[in-house]
Every structure is written in structure tokens, then in C-alpha cells.
C-alpha positions as CSV (number, residue, x, y, z in Angstrom):
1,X,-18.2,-46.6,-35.3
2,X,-16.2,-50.0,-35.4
3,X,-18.5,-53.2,-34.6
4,X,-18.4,-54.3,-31.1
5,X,-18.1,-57.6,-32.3
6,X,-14.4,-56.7,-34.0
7,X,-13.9,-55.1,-31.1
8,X,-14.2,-58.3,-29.1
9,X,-12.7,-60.7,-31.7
10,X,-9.5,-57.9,-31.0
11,X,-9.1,-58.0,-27.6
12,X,-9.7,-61.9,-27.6
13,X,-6.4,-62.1,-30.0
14,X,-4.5,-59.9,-28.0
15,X,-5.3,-62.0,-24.5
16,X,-4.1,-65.4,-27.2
17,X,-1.0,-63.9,-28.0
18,X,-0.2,-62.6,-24.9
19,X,-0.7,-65.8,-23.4
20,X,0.7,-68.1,-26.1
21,X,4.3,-66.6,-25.3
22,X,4.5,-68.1,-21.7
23,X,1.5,-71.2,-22.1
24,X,0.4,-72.5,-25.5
25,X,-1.6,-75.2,-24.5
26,X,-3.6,-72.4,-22.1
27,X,-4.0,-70.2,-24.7
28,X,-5.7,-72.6,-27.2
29,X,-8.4,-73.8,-23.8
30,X,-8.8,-70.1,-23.2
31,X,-10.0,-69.1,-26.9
32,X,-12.3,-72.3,-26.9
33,X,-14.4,-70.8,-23.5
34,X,-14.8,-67.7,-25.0
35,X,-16.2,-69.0,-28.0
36,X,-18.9,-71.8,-26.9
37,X,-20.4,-73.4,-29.8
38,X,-24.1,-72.0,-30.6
39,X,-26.1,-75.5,-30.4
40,X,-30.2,-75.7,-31.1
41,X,-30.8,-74.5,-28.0
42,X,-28.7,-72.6,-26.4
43,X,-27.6,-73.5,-22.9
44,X,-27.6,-71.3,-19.7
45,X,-24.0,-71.6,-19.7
46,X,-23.2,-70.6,-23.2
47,X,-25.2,-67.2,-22.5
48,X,-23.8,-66.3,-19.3
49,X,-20.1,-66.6,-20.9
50,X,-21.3,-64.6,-24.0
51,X,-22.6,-61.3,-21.4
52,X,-19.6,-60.4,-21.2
53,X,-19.8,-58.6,-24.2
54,X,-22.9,-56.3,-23.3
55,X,-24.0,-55.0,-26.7
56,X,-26.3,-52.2,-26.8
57,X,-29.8,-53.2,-28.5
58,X,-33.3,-52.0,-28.7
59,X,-36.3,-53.7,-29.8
60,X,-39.1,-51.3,-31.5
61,X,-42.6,-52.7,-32.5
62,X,-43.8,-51.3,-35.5
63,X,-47.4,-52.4,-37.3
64,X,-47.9,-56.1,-36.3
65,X,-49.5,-58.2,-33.5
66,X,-46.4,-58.4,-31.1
67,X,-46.1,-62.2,-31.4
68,X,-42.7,-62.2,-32.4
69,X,-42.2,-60.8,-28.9
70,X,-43.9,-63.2,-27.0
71,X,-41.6,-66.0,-29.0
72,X,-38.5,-64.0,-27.6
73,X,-39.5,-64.7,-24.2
74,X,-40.8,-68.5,-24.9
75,X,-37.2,-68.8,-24.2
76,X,-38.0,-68.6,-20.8
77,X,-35.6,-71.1,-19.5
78,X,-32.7,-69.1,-20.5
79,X,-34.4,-65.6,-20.6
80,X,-33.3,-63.6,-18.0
81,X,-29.5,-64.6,-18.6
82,X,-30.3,-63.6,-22.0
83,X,-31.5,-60.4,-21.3
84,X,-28.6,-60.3,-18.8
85,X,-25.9,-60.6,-21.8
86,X,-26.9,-57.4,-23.5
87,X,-27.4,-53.6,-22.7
88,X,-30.6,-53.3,-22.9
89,X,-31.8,-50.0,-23.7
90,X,-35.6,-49.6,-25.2
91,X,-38.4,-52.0,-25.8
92,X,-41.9,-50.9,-24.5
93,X,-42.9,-54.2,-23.0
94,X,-39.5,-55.4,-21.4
95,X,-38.1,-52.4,-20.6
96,X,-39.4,-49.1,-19.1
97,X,-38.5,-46.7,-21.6
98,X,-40.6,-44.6,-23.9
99,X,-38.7,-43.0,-26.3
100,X,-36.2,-44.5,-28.6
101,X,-32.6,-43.3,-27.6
102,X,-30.4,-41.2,-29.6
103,X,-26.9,-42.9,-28.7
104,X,-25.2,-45.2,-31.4
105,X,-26.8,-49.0,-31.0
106,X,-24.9,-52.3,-31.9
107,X,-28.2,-54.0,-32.7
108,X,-31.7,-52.9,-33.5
109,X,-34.1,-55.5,-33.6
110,X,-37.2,-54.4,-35.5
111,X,-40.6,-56.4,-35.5
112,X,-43.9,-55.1,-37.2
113,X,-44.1,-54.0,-41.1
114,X,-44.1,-50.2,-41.6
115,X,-47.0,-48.2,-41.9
116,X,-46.5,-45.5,-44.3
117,X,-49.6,-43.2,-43.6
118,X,-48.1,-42.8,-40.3
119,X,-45.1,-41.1,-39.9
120,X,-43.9,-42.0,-36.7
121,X,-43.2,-44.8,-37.8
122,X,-41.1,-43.9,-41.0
123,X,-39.4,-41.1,-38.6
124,X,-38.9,-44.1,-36.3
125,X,-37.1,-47.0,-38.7
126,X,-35.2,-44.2,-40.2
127,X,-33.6,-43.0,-36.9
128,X,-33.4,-46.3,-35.7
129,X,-31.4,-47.4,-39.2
130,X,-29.1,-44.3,-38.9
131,X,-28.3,-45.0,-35.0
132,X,-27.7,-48.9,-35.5
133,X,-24.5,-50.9,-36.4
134,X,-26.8,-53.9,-37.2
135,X,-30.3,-54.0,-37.7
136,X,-32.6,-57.0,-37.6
137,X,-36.1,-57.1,-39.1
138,X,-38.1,-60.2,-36.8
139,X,-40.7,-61.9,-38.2
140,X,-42.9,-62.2,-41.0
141,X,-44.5,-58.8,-41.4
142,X,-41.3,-57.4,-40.6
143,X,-38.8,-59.4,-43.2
144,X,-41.8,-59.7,-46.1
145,X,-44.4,-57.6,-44.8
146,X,-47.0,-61.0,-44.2
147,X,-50.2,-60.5,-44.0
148,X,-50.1,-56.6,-43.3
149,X,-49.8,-56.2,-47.5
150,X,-53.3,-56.7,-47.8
151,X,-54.6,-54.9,-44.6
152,X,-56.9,-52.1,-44.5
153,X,-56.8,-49.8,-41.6
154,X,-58.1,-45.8,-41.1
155,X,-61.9,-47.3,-40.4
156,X,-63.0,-43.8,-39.5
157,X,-66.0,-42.1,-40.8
158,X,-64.9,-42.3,-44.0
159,X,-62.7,-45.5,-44.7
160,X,-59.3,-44.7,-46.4
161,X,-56.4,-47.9,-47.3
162,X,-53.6,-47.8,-45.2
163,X,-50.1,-49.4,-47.0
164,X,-48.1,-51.5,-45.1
165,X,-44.6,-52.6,-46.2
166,X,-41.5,-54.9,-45.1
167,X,-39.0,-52.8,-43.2
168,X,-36.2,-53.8,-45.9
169,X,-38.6,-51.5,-49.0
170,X,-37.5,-48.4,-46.8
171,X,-34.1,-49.0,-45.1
172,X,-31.3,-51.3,-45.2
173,X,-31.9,-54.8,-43.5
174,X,-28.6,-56.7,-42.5
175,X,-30.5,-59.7,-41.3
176,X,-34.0,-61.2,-41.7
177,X,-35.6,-63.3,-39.3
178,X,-38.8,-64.6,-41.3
179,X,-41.8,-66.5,-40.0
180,X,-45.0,-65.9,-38.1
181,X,-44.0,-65.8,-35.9
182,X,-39.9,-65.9,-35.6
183,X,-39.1,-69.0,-33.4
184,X,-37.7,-68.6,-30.2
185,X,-34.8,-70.3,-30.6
186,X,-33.8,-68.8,-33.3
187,X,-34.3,-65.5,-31.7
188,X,-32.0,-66.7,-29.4
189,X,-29.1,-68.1,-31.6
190,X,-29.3,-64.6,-33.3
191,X,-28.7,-62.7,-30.5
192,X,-25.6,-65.3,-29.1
193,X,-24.0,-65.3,-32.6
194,X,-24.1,-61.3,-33.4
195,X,-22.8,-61.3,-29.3
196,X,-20.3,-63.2,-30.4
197,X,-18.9,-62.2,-33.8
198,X,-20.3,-65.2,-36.0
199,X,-21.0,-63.4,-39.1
200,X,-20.8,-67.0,-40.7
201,X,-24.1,-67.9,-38.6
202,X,-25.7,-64.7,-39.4
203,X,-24.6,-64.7,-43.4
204,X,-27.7,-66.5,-44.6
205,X,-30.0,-64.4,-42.6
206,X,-28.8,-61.4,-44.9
207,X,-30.2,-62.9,-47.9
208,X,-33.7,-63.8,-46.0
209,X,-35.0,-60.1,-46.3
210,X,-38.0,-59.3,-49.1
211,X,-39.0,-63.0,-49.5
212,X,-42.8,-62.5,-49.6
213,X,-44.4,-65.9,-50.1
214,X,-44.9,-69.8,-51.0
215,X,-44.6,-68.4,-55.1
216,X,-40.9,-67.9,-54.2
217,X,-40.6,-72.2,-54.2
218,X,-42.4,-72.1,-57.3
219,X,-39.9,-69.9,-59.0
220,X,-36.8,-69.9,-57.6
221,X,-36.4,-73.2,-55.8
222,X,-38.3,-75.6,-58.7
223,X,-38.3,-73.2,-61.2
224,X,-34.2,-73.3,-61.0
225,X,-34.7,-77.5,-60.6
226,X,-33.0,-76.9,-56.9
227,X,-36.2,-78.9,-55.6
228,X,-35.4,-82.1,-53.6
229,X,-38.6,-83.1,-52.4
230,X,-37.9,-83.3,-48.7
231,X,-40.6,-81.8,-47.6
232,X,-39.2,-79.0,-45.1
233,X,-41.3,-76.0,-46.3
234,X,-44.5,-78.2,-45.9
235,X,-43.2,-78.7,-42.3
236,X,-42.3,-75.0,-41.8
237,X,-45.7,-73.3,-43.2
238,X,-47.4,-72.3,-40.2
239,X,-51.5,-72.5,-42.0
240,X,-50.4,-75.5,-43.8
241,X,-51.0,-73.8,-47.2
242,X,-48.5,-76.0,-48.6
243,X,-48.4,-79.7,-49.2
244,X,-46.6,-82.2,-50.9
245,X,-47.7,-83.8,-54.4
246,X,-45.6,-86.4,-56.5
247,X,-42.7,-85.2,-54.8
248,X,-43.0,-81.3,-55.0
249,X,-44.7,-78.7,-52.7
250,X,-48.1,-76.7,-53.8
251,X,-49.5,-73.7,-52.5
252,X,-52.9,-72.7,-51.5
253,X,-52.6,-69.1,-52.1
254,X,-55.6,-68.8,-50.0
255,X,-54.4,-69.6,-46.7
256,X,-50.4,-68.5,-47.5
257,X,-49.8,-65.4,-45.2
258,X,-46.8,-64.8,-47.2
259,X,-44.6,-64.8,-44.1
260,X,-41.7,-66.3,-46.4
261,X,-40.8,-68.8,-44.0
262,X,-41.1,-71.7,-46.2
263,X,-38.1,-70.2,-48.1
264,X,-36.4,-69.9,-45.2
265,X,-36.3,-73.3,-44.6
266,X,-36.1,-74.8,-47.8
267,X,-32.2,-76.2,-47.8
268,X,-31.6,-75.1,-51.4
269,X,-32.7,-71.8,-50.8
270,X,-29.3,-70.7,-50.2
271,X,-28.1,-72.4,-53.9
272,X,-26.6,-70.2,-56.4
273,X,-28.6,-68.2,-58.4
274,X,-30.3,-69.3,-62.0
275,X,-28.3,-66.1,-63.3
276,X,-24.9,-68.4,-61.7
277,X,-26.4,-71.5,-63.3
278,X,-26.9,-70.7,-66.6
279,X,-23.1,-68.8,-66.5
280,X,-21.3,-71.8,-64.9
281,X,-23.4,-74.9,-66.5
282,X,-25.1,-73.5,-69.9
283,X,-21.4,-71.3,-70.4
284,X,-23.5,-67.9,-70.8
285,X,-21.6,-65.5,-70.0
């Protein structure tokens, strides 16, 4: 199945060029409405030109507490019309559907870490991977598995551990939203910019997946000497487990919930890799 979003981007060229040949000045105002620019916080306007495109997408809630859900609708001043610009075929909250659909999705939207003593839920992701163009693991326990890698469930008569894992240590994740939970806006801005074919928005999100916790600074951002010192994963830790000391971040390991979004945010996470530094500034090859 082609993307819907080359799909659109298609028809979007054909309407150009088809209008180019009797009004090029028309043409060039026509391609700018169809493609608003994704702000912050996207305006009511914005969505309502994107619905047009009415991808088909599911939400399914796996092992977590559902919060990353409630930070989808805290975009309640542009919800509905949100809701309004795709198909929306299954989520057990929003929607009154039960069982997850068998048709071909555009995007799956996954939130909740992966409980492998219950196989539902591995039937489930694996379904939902094989029937989904692009899938997006939302929030913390979902992108790093958070704090459900050190939960213990089964308390029956005769207590067993229960494992818990990130969605991306079973099937392929195309984009992670990380955090605990996800913020709404960039729930939003997700949705818009896979509606609309801007794979150069959602490119960083594909490297987000499988970032566990603060330990990733440590050894990737000042490990590599990428570190700046601004501060922006101190700001982004939701438990405050890190703060800033002579200019670099620490962790308190005991109140990180190793919801990776300090990584996220850090703006030299996205820096080549020491494998690319030590090739292009030490010349090994």
C-alpha cells in the first residue's frame, strides 16, 4: 500500500501544474493554503484545511496509566477539528469500538509498554504493526518502556514478575513520542505533519525510540563533548531528577522514571554520532 501522504503530495502537484499553465501566480497561492505551516500550537484553521486528507488511524492502549491520552485531549481548544481531520477508526475511550480492525491503517498510534506474560497484547502490537503504514509509540512507557521496566504485576496467590517492555524491543517503531506523559502539543503537531506529508518534521522522531533514561546525557550527549550547558533537559524532566552543576546536568537515579524525555529535548541529541566523530575529526576510518 502507497502512503496516503504521497498520495496527497501527488494530487497536490497535479492541481500545481494544471493550474500553472493558465495562472502562475494562482498556482504558487494555491500550494501555500494547502500546506499551512505547523506553528507551536496549532491553530483551528490550520487543522480544518489539513482534514481534507482523512487518514485512517487507531489508537490502542497497551500497559500504562492512559495519561498520554488525557494529554491528547488537553488540546481541547482545537480537539474536535482534530479529531475531525482524521478517520477515526478504534480507540476505547474516544471512539465506540471494541475490537481492533483488520483493514490497512495510515497511522497507528500506540501508548502503553507491552506486557509479555499477556498475549493479547503481543497478538495485539503485532497485528497492529502488520496492518499500519506508520506506527507511533506515545509516551514514555511506550518509546522506553518508563517506569513499567521495574514493575511487578500477577499479585495472585502466589506472586509471579510480569516483564514489561518498550513497543520498539518487539516491532518496528517509525516514530517515538517520549515523555510522561507526551505533551499535547506535540501530539498535535504529529498528527498535522504525518496529515500533511512532513516527513522532515517527523524525521527526528524516528531516532527517539529505545532511549530509556537520564544515563543517555551522561554517555552520549557529554560523553561525546556535545554538552552545552543550556539547561533544557533539567527543564524537560518531569520528577526533577536532574539538575544543573558547574554547567552540566546530574541525575538522581532515584527519582528518574526513565521516560527518555530529557534526551528528547536536549538540542544536541540529534548530533552525529561518536562513531561519525571519531571518522570525520580523529580520521578513523
Amino acid at each position: 500500500m502507497s502512503p496516503f501522504w504521497k498520495k496527497e503530495k501527488k494530487s497536490e502537484a497535479d492541481k500545481k501544474s494544471e493550474v500553472e499553465k493558465t495562472n502562475p501566480p494562482a498556482a504558487e497561492e494555491k500550494i501555500e493554503a494547502a500546506q499551512p505551516e505547523i506553528t507551536a500550537k496549532p491553530a483551528e484553521a490550520e487543522v480544518k484545511e489539513m482534514a481534507a486528507a482523512k487518514p485512517k488511524v487507531l489508537t490502542a492502549v497497551m500497559s500504562g496509566c492512559t495519561g498520554c491520552l488525557i494529554s491528547l485531549c488537553d488540546n481541547y481548544d482545537i480537539l474536535l477539528d482534530l479529531l475531525n481531520a482524521i478517520d477515526y477508526r478504534y480507540e476505547t475511550t474516544l471512539a465506540d469500538v471494541r475490537q481492533i480492525p483488520d483493514d490497512q491503517m495510515d497511522i497507528a498510534i500506540v501508548h502503553g509498554s507491552i506486557c509479555l506474560q499477556d498475549q493479547r497484547q503481543v497478538d495485539d502490537i503485532r497485528k497492529i504493526r502488520q496492518n499500519s503504514t506508520f506506527l507511533v509509540a506515545m509516551g514514555g512507557c511506550a518509546s522506553s518502556g518508563c517506569v513499567t521496566r521495574f514493575s511487578v504485576g500477577g499479585q495472585a496467590a502466589t506472586p509471579s514478575h510480569e516483564s514489561f517492555l518498550p513497543v520498539a524491543s518487539l516491532v518496528k517503531v517509525d516514530f517515538a513520542l517520549p515523555g510522561c506523559p507526551t505533551g499535547p502539543e506535540v501530539i498535535a503537531n504529529t498528527i498535522l505533519a504525518a496529515i500533511g506529508g512532513d516527513l522532515e518534521y517527523l524525521k527526528p522522531l524516528s531516532m527517539l525510540a529505545g532511549y530509556a533514561c537520564g544515563c543517555d546525557l551522561l554517555t552520549k550527549i557529554i560523553g561525546n563533548g556535545l554538552c552545552i550547558g543550556c539547561g533544557t533537559c533539567a527543564m524537560a524532566c518531569p520528577t526533577r531528577a536532574i539538575y544543573m552543576e558547574y554547567g552540566r546536568p546530574h541525575v538522581n537515579q532515584e527519582l528518574c522514571i526513565k521516560c527518555g524525555a530529557c534526551h528528547a529535548q536536549c538540542p544536541r541529541s540529534f548530533e552525529p554520532s561518536f562513531e561519525m566523530i571519531e571518522k570525520r575529526l580523529m580520521g578513523v576510518e
